[in-house]
C-alpha atoms as a printed R data frame, in Angstrom:
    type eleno elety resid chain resno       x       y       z
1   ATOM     1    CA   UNK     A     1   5.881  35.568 -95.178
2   ATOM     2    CA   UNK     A     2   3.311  37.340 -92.843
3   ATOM     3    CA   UNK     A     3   1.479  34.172 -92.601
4   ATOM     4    CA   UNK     A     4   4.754  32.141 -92.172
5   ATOM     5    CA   UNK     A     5   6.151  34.200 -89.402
6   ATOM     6    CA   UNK     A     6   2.410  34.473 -87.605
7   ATOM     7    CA   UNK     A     7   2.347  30.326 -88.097
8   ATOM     8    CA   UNK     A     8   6.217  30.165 -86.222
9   ATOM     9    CA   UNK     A     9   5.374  32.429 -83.597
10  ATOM    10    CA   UNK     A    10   1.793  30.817 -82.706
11  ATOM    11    CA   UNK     A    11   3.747  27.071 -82.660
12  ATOM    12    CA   UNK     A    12   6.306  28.718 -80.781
13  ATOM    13    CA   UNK     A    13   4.223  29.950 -78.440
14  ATOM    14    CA   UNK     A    14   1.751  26.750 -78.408
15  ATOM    15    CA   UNK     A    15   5.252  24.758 -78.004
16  ATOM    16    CA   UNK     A    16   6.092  26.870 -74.998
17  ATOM    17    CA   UNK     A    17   2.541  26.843 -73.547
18  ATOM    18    CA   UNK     A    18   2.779  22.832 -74.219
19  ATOM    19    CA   UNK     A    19   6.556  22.683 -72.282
20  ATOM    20    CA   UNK     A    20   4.690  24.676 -69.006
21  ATOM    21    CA   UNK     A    21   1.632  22.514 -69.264
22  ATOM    22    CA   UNK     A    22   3.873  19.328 -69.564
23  ATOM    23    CA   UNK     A    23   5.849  20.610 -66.763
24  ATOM    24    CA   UNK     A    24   2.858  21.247 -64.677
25  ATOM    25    CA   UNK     A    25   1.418  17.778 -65.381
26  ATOM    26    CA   UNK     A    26   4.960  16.056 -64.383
27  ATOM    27    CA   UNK     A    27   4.762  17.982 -60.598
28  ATOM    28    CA   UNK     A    28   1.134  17.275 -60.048
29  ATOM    29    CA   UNK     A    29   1.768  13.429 -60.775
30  ATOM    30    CA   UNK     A    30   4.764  13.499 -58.504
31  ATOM    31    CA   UNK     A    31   2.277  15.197 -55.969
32  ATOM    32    CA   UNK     A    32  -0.576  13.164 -56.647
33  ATOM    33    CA   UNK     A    33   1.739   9.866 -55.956
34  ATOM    34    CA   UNK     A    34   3.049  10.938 -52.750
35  ATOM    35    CA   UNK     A    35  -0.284  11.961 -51.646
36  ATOM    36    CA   UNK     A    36  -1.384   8.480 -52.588
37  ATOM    37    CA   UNK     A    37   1.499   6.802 -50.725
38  ATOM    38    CA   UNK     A    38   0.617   8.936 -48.022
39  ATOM    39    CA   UNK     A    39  -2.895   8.346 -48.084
40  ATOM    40    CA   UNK     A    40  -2.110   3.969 -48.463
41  ATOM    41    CA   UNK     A    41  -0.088   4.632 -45.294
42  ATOM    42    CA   UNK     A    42  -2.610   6.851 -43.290
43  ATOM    43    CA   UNK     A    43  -5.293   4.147 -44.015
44  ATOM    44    CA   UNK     A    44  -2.823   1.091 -42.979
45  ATOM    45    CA   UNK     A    45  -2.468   3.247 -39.828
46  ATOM    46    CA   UNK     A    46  -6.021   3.313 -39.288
47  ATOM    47    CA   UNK     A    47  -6.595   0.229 -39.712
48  ATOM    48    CA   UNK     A    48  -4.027  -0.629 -36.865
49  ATOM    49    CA   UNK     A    49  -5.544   1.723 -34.299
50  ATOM    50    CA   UNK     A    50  -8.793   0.285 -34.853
51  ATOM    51    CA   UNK     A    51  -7.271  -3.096 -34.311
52  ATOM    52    CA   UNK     A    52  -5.674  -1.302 -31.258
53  ATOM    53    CA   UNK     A    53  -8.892   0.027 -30.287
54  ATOM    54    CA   UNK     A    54 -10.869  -2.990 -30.315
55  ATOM    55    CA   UNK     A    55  -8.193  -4.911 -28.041
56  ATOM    56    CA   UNK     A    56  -8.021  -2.257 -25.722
57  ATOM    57    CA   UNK     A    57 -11.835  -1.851 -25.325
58  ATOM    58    CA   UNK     A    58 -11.777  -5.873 -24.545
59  ATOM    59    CA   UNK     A    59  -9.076  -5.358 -21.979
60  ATOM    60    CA   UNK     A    60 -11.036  -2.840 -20.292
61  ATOM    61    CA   UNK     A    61 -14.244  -4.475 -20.402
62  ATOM    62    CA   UNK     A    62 -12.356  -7.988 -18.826
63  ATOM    63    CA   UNK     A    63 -10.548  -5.023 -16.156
64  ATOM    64    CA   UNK     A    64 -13.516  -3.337 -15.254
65  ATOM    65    CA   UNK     A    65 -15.396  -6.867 -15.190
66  ATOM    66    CA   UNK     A    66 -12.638  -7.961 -13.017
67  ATOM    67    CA   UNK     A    67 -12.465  -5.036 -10.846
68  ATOM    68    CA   UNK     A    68 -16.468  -5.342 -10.027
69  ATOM    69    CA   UNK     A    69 -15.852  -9.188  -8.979
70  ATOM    70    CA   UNK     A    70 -12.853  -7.702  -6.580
71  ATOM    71    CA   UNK     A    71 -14.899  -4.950  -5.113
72  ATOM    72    CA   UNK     A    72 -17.152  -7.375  -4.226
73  ATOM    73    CA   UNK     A    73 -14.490  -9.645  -2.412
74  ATOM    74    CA   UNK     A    74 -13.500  -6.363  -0.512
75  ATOM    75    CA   UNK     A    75 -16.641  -5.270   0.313
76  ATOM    76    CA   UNK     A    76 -17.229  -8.978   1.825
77  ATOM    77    CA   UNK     A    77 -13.837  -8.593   3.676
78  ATOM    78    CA   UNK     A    78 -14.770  -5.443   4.790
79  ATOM    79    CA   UNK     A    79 -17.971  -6.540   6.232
80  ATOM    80    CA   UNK     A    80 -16.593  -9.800   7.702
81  ATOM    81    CA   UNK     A    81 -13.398  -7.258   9.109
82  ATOM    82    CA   UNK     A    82 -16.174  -4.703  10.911
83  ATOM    83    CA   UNK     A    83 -17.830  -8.047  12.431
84  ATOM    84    CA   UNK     A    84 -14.448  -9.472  13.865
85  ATOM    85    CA   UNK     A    85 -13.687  -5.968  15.182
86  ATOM    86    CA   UNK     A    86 -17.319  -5.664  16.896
87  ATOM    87    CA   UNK     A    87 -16.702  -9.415  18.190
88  ATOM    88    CA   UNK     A    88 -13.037  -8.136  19.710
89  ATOM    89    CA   UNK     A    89 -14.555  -5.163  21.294
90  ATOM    90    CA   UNK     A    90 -17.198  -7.071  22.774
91  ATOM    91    CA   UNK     A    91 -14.834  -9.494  23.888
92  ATOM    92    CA   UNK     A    92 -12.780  -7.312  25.373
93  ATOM    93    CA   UNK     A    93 -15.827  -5.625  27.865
94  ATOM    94    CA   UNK     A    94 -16.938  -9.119  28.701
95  ATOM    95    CA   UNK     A    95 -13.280  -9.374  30.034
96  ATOM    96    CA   UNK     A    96 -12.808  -6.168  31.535
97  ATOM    97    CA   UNK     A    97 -16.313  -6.762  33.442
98  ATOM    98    CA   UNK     A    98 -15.475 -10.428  34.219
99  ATOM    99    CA   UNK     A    99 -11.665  -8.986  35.963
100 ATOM   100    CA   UNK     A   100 -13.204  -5.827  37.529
101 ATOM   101    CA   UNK     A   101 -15.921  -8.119  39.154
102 ATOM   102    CA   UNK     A   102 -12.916 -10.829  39.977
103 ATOM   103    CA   UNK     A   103 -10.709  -8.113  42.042
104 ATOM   104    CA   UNK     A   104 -13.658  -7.522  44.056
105 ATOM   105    CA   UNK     A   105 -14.617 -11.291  44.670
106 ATOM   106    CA   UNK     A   106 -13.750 -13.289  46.901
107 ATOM   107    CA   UNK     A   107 -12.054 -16.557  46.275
108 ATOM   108    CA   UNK     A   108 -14.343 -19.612  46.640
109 ATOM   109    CA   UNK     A   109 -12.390 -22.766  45.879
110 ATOM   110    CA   UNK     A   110 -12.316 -26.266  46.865
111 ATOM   111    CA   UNK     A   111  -9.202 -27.557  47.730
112 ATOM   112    CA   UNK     A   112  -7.744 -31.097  48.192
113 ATOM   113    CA   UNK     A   113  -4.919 -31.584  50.613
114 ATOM   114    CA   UNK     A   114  -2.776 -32.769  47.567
115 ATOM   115    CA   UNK     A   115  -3.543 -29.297  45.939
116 ATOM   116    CA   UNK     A   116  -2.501 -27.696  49.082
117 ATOM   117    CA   UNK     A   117   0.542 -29.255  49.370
118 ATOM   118    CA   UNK     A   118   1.382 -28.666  44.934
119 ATOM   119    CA   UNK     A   119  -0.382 -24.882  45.245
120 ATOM   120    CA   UNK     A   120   2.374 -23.951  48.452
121 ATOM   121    CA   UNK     A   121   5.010 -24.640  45.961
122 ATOM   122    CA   UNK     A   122   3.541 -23.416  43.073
123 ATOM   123    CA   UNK     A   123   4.231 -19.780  44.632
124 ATOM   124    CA   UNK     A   124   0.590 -18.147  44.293
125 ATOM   125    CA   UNK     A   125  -1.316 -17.224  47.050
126 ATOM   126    CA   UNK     A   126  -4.740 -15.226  47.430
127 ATOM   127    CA   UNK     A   127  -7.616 -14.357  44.655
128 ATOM   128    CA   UNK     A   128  -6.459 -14.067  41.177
129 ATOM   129    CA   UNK     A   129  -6.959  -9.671  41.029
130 ATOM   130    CA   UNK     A   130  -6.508  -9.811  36.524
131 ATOM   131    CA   UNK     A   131  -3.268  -8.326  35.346
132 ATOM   132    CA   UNK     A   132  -0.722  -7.318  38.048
């Protein structure tokens, strides 16, 4: 019966170790196939920010290509902008020196007795001084 009994305990025990092991096995498949599903999802995540990626580094390559042709068209703006402006301020002396020389001159004009008669009615009389 020694033998018996030491047989029944060592199954019983190899039984128990086998339930605990079983057990073990069923939790670390569970694990391994949600890590799995997590890991299918990860990479199908992955591979739609590198999608992502690639479409936004061809939008900013067209944007910054884009921007460089409209800093360009500024600059040009710019440049023709500074020209007009150094145009209108030399305008503007020419006329301030052609009026300042005008007040001071005297009025040399030919005049027809027609114009006479038209200019008394017109209501203007002497040099034109510029602004009044």
């Amino acid at each position: 019966a020694t033998k018996k009994g030491f047989c029944d305990e060592e199954l019983g025990k190899a039984n128990k170790d086998r339930d605990f092991r079983h057990a073990d096995t069923v939790k670390l498949d569970v694990e391994l196939k949600g890590l799995n599903l997590k890991k299918e999802e990860l990479e199908g995540e992955i591979e739609l920010l590198t999608n992502e990626i690639g479409k936004l580094r061809t939008d900013l390559n067209t944007t910054t290509a884009e921007r460089k042709v409209e800093r360009e068209e500024n600059l040009e703006t710019i440049k023709t902008a500074k020209e007009g402006l150094a145009a209108v301020k030399e305008a503007i002396t020419i006329l301030k020196v052609f009026y300042s020389r005008a007040a001071r001159a005297q009025a040399f004009a030919q005049f027809s007795p027609i114009d006479e008669e038209a200019a008394s009615d017109a209501g203007f009389s002497g040099a034109y001084k510029g602004k009044q």
